[in-house]
N, C-alpha and C positions, 0 to 999 in steps of 0.2 A: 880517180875517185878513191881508192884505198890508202892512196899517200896524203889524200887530205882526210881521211875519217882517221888516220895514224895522227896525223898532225894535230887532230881534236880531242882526241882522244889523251897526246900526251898535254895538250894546254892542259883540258879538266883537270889532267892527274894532278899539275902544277898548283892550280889552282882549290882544289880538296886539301891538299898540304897544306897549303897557305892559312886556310878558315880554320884549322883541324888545329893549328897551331894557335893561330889568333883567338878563338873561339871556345873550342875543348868541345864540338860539338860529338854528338852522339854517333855513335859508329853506322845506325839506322838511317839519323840525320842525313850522315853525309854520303850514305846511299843512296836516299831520296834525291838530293842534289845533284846528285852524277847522273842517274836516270832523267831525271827530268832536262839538263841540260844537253846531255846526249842525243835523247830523242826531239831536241828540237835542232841540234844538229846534223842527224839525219835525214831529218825533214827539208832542210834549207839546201842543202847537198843534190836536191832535187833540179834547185834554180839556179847551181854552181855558185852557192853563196858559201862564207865560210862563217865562226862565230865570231872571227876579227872584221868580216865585212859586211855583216846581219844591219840593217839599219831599223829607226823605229817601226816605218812602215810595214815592216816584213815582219818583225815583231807580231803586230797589231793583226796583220792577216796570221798568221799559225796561232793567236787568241781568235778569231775566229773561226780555226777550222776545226778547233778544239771545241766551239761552241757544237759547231757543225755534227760533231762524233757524239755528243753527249756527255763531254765530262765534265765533273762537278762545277759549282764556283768554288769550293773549298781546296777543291785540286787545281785549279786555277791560280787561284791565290797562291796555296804553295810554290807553283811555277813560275811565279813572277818573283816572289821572294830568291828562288834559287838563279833566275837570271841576272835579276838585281845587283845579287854578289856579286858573280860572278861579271859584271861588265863595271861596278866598282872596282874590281881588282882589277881588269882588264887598262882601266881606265888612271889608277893610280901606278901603274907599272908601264904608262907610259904605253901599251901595246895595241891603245886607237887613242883617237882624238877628240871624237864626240862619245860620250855616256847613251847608246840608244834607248834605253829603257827610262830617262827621265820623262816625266809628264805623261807617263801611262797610268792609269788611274788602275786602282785593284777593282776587283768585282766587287757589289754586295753579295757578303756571303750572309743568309740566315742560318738558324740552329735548329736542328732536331734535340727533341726531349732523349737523353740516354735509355738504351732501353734497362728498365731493370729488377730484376728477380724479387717475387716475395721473399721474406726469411724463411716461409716453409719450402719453398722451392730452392732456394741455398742447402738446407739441410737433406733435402731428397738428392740433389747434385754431390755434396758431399759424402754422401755416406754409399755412393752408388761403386764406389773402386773394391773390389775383391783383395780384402787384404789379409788372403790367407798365401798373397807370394809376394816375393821382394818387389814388382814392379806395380802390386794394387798397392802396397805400403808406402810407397814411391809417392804416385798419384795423392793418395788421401794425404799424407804431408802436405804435399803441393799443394793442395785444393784447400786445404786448412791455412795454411801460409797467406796463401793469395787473398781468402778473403778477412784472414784476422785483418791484414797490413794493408789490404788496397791497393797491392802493388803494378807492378807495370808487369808484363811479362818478360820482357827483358834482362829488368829489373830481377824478375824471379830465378830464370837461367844463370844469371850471371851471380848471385852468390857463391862463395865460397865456405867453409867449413869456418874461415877466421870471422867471415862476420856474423856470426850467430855466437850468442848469449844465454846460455837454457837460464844458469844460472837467474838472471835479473831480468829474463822473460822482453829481451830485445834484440832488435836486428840493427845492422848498418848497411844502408842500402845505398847505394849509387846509384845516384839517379842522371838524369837530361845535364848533360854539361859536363859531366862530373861531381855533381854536388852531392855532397851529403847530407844521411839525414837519419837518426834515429829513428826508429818506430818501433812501438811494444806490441808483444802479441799476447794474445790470452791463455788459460789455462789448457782448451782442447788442442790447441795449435801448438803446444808445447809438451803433451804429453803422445804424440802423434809423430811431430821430430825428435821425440827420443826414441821412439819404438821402432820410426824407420834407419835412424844413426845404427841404432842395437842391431836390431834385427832383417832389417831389408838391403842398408846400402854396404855390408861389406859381401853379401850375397852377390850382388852385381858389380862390384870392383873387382872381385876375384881374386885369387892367390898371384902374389908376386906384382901386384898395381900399385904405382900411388897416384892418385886424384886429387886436387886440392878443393874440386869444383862439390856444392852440399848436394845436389838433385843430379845423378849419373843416369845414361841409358843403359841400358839391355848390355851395349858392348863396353861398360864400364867407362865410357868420357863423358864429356858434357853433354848435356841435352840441348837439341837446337828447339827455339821458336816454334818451326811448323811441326816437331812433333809434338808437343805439349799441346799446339794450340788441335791436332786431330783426335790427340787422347780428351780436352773437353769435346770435342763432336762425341765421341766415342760414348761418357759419360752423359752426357745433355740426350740421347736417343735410347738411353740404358736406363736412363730414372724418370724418361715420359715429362723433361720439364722442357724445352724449347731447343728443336735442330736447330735453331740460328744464332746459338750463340757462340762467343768469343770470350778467351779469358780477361777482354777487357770488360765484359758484362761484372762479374765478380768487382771489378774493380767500382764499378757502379752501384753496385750492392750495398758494397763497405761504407763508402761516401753518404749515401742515400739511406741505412739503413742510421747507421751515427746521426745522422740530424733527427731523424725522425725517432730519436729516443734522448735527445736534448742537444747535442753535441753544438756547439757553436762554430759557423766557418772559420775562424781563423786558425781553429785546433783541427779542423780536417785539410785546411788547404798545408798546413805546418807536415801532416800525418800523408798526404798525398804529395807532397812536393813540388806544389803547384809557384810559379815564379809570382804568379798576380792572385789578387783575393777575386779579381774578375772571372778567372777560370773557373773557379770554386763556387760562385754562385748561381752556375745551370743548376745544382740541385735541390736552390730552394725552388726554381722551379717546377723541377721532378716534382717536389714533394705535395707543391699543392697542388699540381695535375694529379697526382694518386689521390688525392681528400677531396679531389673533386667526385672522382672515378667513385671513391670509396661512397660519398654523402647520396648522388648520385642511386646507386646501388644499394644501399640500405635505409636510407631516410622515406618514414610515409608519405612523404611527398616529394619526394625526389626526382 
């Protein structure tokens, strides 16, 4: 049993390489993909099956038992995407003979409305970081960042010092793939990363560091994902506007907040770095679910 979760273990690796190279997928991406094809190597190891000897069928039952457990069709879906790959490389390197995963259909997956913050409730989130120390100056950056540009959080972590512009009030952001993409920010978000440049981040770099990364922690390196995303918990229960959110909430904001003050999709899907103008149009949805809400709630006969 160990010498085949080894032997799985090193295909995947093989095969991570492979897309990582072919593709330029995203370092998150291709974590997703190792997880999910893992765990259904796991699972098969149960019936002394390996991923070189997985046939459709067997496929077909682990989407069922996934139904069984409760997870998503969106997480479905992804999993079949990550199988997919993975038995096309399998398949193009010669290392089976039948493709299992052809003529499996994807789920219907439907769409939840994003959820997303009034702009009073943006501004009670933003203003909630204590920035009388280097680490509320930190946050409040961030959180002005996030929602001038819309960004990803990943996105936001992984800037470095070189892609920021105070000068001409723009960023270069690295986004899904690798791709790039300009985005401007505004005047508060600009006067907020100067004061935490000045003032906050050589406080937390310390004597004798060099960092190349914009947003440092506590112990002067980079900040990971799940800290940032506990400092908004932290924020969102401190300004009384919603424990459940996430800094992709912000990112929903910016999107949602732009149209609903003219902005046309194609300058937000450009500004969010969206591949399709199809991703981009859940928020003309949003926006007429809020006019509904709003007409609803205000209208004498509503």
């Amino acid at each position: 049993m160990e010498s085949s979760n080894t032997d799985s273990s090193k295909l995947v690796d093989s095969f991570i390489d492979s897309i990582w190279l072919e593709k330029g997928l995203s370092k998150n991406t291709l974590s997703s993909y190792r997880s999910d094809i893992l765990s259904f190597s796991s699972w098969i190891t149960v019936v002394n099956e390996t991923l070189l000897t997985a046939d459709r069928a067997l496929i077909l039952e682990y989407l069922a038992y996934r139904l069984r457990k409760g997870y998503s069709s969106k997480s479905t879906a992804r999993f079949l995407s990550s199988i997919r790959s993975l038995y096309s490389y399998l398949f193009f390197n010669s290392m089976i003979n039948i493709n299992p995963t052809l003529k499996i259909d994807n789920p219907k997956i439907g769409y939840s409305l994003p959820k997303v913050l009034s702009e009073e409730d943006v501004e009670k989130l933003i203003l909630s970081p204590d920035i009388s120390n280097p680490i509320g100056l930190r946050d409040r950056a961030m959180l002005e960042l996030l929602y001038a540009c819309g960004l990803r959080i990943s996105e936001l972590i992984d800037l470095e010092l070189i892609n920021l512009n105070l000068r001409q009030g723009v960023l270069q952001v690295i986004g899904k793939g690798q791709k790039e993409r300009l985005v401007p920010f505004g005047h508060q978000a600009s006067v907020w990363l100067e004061r935490y440049i000045r003032d906050g981040r050589p406080s937390l770099l310390g004597l004798n560091k060099i960092a190349t990364c914009l947003f440092l922690s506590k112990r002067g390196s980079a900040m990971s994902r799940q800290a940032f995303w506990y400092r908004i918990k932290h924020y969102s229960v401190k300004s009384g506007v919603d424990n459940s959110l996430s800094p992709h909430t912000l990112r929903h904001a910016f999107a949602t907040h732009l149209l609903n003050h003219g902005a046309d999709l194609r300058t937000i899907q450009l500004l969010l770095g969206h591949a399709s103008l199809s991703t981009t149009q859940i928020y003309t949805e949003v926006a007429k679910h809020r006019m509904t809400e709003i007409h609803a709630k205000h209208h004498p006969r509503g």
